[in-house]
PDB file of the backbone (N, CA, C, O) and the ligand in Angstrom, with CONECT records:
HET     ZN  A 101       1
ATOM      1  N   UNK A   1      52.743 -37.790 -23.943  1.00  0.00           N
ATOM      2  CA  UNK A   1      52.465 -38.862 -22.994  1.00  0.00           C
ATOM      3  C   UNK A   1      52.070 -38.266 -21.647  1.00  0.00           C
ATOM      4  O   UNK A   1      52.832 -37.495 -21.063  1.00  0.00           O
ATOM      5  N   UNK A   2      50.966 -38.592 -21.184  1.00  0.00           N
ATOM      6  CA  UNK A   2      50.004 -37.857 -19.896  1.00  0.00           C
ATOM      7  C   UNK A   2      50.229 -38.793 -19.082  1.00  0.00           C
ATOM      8  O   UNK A   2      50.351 -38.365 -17.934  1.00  0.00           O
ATOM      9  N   UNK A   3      50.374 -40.268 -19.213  1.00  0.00           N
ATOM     10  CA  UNK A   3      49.920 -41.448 -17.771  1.00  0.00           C
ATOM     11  C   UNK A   3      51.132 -41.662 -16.983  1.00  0.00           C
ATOM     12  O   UNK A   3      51.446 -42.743 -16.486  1.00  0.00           O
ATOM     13  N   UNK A   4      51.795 -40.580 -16.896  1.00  0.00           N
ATOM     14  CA  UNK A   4      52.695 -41.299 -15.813  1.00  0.00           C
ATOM     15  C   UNK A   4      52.311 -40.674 -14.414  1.00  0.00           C
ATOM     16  O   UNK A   4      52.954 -40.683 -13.364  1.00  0.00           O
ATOM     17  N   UNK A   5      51.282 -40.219 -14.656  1.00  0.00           N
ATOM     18  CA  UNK A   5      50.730 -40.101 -13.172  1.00  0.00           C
ATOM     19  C   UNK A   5      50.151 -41.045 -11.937  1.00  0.00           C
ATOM     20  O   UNK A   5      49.030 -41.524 -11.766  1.00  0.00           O
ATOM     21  N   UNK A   6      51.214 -41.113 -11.241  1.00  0.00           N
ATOM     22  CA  UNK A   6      50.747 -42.782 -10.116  1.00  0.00           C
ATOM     23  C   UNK A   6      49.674 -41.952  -8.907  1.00  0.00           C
ATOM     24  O   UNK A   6      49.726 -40.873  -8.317  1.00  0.00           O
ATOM     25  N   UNK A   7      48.974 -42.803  -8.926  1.00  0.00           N
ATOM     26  CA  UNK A   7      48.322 -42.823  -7.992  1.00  0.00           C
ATOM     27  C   UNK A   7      47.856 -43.786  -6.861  1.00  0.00           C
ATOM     28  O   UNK A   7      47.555 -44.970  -7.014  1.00  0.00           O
ATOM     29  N   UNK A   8      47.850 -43.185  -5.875  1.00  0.00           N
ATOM     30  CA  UNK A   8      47.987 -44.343  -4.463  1.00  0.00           C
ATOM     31  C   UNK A   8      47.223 -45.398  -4.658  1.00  0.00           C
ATOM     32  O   UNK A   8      46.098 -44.967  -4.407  1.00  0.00           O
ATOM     33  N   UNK A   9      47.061 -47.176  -5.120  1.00  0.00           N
ATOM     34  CA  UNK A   9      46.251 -47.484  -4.888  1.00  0.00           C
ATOM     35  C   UNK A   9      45.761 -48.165  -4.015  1.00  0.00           C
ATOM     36  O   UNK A   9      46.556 -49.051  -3.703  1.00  0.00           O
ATOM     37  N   UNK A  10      44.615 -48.219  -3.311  1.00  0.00           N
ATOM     38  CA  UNK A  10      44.079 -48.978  -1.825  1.00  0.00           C
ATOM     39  C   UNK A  10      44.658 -50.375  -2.232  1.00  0.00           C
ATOM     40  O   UNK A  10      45.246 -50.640  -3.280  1.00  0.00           O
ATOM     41  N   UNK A  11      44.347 -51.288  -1.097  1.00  0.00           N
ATOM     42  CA  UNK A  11      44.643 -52.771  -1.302  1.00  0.00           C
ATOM     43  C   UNK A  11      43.355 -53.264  -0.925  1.00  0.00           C
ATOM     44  O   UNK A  11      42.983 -53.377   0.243  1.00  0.00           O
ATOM     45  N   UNK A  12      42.584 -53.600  -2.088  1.00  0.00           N
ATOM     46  CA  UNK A  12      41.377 -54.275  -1.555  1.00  0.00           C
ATOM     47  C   UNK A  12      41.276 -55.721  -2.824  1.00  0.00           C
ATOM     48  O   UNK A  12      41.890 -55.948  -3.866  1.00  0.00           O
ATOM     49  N   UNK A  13      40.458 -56.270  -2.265  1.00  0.00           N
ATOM     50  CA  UNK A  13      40.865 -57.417  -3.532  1.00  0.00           C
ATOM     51  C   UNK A  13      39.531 -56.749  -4.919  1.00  0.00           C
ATOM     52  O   UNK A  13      38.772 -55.797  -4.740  1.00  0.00           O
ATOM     53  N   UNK A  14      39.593 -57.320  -5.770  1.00  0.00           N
ATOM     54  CA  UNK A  14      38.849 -56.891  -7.118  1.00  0.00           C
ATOM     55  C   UNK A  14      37.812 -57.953  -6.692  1.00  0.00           C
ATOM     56  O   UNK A  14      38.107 -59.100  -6.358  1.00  0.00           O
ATOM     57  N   UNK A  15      36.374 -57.364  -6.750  1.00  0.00           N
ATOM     58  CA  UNK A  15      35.139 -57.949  -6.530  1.00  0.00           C
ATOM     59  C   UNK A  15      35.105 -58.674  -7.898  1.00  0.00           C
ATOM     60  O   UNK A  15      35.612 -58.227  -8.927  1.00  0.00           O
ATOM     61  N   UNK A  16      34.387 -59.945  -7.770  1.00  0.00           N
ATOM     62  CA  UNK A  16      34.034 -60.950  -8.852  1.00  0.00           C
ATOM     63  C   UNK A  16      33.302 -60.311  -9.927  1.00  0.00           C
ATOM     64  O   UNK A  16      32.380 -59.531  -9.687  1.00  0.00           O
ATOM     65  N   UNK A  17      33.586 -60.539 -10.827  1.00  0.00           N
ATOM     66  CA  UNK A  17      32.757 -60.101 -12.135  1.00  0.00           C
ATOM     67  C   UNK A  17      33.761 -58.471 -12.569  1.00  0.00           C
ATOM     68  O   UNK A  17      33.543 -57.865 -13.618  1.00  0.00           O
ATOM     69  N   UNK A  18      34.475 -58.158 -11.870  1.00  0.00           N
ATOM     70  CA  UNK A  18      34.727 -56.689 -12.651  1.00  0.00           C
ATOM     71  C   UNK A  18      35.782 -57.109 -13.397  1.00  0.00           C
ATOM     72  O   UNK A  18      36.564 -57.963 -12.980  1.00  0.00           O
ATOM     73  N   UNK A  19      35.886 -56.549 -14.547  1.00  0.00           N
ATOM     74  CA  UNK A  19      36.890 -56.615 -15.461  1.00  0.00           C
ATOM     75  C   UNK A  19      37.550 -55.494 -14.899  1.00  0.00           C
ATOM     76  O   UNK A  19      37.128 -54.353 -15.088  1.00  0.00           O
ATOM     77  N   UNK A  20      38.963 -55.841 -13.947  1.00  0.00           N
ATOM     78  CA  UNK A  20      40.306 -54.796 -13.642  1.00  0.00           C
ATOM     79  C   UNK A  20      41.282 -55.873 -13.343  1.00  0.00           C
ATOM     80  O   UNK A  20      41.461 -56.736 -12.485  1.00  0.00           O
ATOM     81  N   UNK A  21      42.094 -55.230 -14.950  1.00  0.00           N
ATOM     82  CA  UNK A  21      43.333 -56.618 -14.470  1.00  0.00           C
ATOM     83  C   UNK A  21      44.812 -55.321 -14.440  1.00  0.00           C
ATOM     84  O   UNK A  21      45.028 -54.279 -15.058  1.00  0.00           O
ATOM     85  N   UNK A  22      45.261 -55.790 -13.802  1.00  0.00           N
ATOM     86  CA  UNK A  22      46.873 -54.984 -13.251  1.00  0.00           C
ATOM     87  C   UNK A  22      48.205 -55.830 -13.548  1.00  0.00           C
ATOM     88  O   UNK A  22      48.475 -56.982 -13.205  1.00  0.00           O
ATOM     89  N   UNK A  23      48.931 -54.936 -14.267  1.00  0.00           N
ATOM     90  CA  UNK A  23      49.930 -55.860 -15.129  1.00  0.00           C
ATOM     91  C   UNK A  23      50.338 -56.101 -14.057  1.00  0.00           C
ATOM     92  O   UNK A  23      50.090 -55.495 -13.015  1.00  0.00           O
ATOM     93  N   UNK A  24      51.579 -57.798 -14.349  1.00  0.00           N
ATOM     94  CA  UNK A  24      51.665 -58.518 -13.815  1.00  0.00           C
ATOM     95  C   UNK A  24      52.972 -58.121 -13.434  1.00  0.00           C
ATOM     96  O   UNK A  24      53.412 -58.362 -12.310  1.00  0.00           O
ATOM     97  N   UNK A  25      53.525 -57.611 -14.185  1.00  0.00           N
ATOM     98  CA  UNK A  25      55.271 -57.392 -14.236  1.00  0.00           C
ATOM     99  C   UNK A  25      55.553 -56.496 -12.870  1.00  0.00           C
ATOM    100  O   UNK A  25      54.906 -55.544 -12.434  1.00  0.00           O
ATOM    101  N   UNK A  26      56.740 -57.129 -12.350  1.00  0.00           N
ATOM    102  CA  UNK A  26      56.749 -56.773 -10.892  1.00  0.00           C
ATOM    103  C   UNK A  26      57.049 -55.125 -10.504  1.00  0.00           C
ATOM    104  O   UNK A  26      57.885 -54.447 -11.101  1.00  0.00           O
ATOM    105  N   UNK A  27      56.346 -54.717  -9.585  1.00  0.00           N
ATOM    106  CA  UNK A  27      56.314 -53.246  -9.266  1.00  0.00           C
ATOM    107  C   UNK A  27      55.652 -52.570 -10.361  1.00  0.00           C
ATOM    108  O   UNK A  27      55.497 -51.375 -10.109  1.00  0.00           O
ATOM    109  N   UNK A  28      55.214 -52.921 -11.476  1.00  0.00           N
ATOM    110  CA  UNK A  28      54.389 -51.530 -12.210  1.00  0.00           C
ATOM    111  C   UNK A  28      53.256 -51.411 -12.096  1.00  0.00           C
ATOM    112  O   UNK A  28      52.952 -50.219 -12.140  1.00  0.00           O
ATOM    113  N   UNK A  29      52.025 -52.369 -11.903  1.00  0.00           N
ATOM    114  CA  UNK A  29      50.586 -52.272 -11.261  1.00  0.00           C
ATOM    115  C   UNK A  29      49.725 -51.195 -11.850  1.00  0.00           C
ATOM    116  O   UNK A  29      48.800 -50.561 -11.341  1.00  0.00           O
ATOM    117  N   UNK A  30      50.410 -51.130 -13.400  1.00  0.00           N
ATOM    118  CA  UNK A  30      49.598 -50.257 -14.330  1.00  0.00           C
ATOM    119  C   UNK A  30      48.300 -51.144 -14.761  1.00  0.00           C
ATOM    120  O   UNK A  30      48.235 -52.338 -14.469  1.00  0.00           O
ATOM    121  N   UNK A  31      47.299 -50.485 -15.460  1.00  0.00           N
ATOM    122  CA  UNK A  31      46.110 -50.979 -15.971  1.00  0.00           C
ATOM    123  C   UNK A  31      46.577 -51.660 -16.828  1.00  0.00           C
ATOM    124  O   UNK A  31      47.226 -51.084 -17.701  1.00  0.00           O
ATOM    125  N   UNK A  32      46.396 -53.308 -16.899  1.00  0.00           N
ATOM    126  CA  UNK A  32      46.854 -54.237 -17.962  1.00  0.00           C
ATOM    127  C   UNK A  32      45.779 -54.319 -18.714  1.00  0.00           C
ATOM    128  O   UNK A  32      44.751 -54.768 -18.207  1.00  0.00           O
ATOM    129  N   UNK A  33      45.796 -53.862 -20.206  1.00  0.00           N
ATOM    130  CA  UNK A  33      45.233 -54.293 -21.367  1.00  0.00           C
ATOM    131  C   UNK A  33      45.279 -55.207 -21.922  1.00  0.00           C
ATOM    132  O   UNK A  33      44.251 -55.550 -22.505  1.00  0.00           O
ATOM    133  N   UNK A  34      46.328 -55.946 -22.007  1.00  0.00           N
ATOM    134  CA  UNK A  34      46.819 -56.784 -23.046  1.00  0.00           C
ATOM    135  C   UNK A  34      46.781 -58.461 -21.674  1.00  0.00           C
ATOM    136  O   UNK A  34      47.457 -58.613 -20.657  1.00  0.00           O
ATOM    137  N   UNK A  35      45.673 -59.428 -22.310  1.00  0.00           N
ATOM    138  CA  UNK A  35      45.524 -60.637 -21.437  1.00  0.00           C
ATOM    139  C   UNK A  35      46.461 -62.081 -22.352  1.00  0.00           C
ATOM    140  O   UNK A  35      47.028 -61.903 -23.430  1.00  0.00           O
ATOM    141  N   UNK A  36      46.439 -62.889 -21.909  1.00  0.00           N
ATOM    142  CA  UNK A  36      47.664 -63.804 -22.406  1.00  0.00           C
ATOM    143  C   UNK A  36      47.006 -64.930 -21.365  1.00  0.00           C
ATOM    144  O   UNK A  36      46.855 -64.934 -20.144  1.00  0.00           O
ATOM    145  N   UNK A  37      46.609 -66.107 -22.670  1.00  0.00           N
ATOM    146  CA  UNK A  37      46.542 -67.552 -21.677  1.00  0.00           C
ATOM    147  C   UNK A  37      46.346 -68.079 -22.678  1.00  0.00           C
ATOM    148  O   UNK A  37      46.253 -67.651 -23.829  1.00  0.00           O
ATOM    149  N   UNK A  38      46.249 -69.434 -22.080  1.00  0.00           N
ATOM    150  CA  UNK A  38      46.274 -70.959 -23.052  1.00  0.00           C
ATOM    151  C   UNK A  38      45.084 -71.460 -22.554  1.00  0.00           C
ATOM    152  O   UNK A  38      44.820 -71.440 -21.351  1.00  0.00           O
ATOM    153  N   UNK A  39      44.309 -71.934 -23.451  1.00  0.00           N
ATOM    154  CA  UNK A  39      43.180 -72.617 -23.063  1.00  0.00           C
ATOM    155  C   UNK A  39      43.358 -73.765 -21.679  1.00  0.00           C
ATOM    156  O   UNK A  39      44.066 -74.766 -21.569  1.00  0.00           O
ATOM    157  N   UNK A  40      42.250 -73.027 -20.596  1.00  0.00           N
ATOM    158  CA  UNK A  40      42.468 -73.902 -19.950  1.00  0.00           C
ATOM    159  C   UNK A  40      43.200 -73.416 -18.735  1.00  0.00           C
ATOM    160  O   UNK A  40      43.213 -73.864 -17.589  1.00  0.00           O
ATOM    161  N   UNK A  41      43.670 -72.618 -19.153  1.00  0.00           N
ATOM    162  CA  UNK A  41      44.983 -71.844 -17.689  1.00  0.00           C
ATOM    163  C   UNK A  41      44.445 -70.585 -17.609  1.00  0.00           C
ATOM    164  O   UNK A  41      43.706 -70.184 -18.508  1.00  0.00           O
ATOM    165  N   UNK A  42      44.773 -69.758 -16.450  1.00  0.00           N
ATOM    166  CA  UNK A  42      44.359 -68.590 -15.724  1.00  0.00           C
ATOM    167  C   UNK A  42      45.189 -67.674 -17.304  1.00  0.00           C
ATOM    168  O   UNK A  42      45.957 -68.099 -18.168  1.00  0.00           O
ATOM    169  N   UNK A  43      44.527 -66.241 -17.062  1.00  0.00           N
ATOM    170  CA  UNK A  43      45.085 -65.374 -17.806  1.00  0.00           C
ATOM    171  C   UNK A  43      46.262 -64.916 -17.206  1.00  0.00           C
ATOM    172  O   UNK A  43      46.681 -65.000 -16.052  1.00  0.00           O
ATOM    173  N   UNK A  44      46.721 -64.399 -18.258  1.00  0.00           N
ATOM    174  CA  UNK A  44      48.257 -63.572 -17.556  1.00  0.00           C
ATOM    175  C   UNK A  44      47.664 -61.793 -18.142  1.00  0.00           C
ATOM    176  O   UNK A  44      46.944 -61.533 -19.106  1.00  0.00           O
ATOM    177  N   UNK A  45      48.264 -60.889 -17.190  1.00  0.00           N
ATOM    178  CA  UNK A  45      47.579 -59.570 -17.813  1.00  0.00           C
ATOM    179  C   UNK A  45      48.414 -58.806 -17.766  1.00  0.00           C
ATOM    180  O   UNK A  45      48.911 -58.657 -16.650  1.00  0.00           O
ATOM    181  N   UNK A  46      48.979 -57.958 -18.915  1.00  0.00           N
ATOM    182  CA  UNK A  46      50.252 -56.682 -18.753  1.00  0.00           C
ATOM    183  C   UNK A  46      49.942 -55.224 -19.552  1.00  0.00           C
ATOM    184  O   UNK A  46      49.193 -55.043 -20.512  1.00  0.00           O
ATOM    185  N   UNK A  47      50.328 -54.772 -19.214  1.00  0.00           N
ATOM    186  CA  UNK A  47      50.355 -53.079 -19.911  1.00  0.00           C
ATOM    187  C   UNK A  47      51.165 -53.140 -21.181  1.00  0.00           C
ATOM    188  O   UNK A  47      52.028 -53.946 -21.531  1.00  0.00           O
ATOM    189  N   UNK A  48      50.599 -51.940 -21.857  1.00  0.00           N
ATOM    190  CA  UNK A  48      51.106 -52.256 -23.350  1.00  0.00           C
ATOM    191  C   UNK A  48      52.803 -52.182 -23.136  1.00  0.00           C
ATOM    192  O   UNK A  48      53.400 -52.943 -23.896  1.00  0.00           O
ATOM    193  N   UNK A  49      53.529 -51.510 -22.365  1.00  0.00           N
ATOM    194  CA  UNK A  49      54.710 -51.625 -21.625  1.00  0.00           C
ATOM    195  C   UNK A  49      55.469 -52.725 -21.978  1.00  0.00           C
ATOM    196  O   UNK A  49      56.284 -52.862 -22.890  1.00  0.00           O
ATOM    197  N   UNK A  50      54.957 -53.741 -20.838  1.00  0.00           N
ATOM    198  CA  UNK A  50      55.650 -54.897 -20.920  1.00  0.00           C
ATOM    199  C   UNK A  50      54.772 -56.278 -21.805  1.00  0.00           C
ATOM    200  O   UNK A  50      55.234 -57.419 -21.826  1.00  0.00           O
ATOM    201  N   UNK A  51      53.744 -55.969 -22.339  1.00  0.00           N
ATOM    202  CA  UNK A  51      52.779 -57.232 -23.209  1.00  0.00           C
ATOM    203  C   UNK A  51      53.877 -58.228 -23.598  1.00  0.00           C
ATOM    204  O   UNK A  51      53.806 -59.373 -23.150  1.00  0.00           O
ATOM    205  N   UNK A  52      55.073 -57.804 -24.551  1.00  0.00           N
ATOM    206  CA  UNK A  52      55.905 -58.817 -24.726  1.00  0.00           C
ATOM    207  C   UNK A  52      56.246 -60.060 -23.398  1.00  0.00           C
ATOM    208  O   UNK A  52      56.416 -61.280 -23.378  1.00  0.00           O
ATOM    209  N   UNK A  53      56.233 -59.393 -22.783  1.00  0.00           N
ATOM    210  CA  UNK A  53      56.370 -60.245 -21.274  1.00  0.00           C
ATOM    211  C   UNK A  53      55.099 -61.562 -21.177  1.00  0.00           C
ATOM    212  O   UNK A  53      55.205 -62.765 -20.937  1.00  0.00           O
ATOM    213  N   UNK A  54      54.189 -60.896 -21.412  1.00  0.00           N
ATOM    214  CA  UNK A  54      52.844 -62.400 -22.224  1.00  0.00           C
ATOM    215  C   UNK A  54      52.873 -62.747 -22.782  1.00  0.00           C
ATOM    216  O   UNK A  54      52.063 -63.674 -22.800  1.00  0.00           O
ATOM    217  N   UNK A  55      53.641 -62.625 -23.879  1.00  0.00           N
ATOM    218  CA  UNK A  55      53.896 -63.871 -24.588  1.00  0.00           C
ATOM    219  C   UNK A  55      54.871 -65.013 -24.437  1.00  0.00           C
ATOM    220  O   UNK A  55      55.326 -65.686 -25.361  1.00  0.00           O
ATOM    221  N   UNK A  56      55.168 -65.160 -22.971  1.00  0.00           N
ATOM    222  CA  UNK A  56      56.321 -66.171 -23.098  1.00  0.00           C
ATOM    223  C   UNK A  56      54.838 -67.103 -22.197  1.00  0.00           C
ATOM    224  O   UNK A  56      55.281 -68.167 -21.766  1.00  0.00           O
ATOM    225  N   UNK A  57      53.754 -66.983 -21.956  1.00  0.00           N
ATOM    226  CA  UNK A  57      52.583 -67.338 -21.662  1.00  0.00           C
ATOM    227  C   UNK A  57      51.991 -68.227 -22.542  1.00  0.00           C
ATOM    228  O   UNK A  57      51.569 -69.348 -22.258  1.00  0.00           O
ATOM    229  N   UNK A  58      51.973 -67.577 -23.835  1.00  0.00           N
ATOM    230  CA  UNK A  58      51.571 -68.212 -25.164  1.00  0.00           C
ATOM    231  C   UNK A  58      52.126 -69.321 -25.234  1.00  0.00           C
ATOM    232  O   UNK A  58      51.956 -70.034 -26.223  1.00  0.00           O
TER     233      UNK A  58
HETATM  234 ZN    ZN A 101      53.570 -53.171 -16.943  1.00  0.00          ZN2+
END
């Protein structure tokens, strides 16, 4: 396992159209893979980490 390397990230907001979603689960702000929504509602987005955490979304 290599990714536990944090790195500083700026605070800028994510320009429209880019696909970069950052898990949601509080304080980890890892690259979320895993998206979670119900038709109709905003996505929810988490790292393979916490994904179980999206499904209470479902
Ligand atoms: Zn996470």
């Amino acid at each position: 396992m290599s990714d536990e390397i944090r790195l500083p990230k700026p605070e800028y907001g994510t320009p429209p159209g880019v696909q970069h979603h950052v898990c949601e689960h509080h304080g980890c702000n890892k690259d979320a893979g895993w998206g979670f929504a119900k038709p109709k509602q905003a996505s929810h987005w988490f790292c393979f980490e916490h994904r179980a955490e999206g499904e209470h979304y479902l």
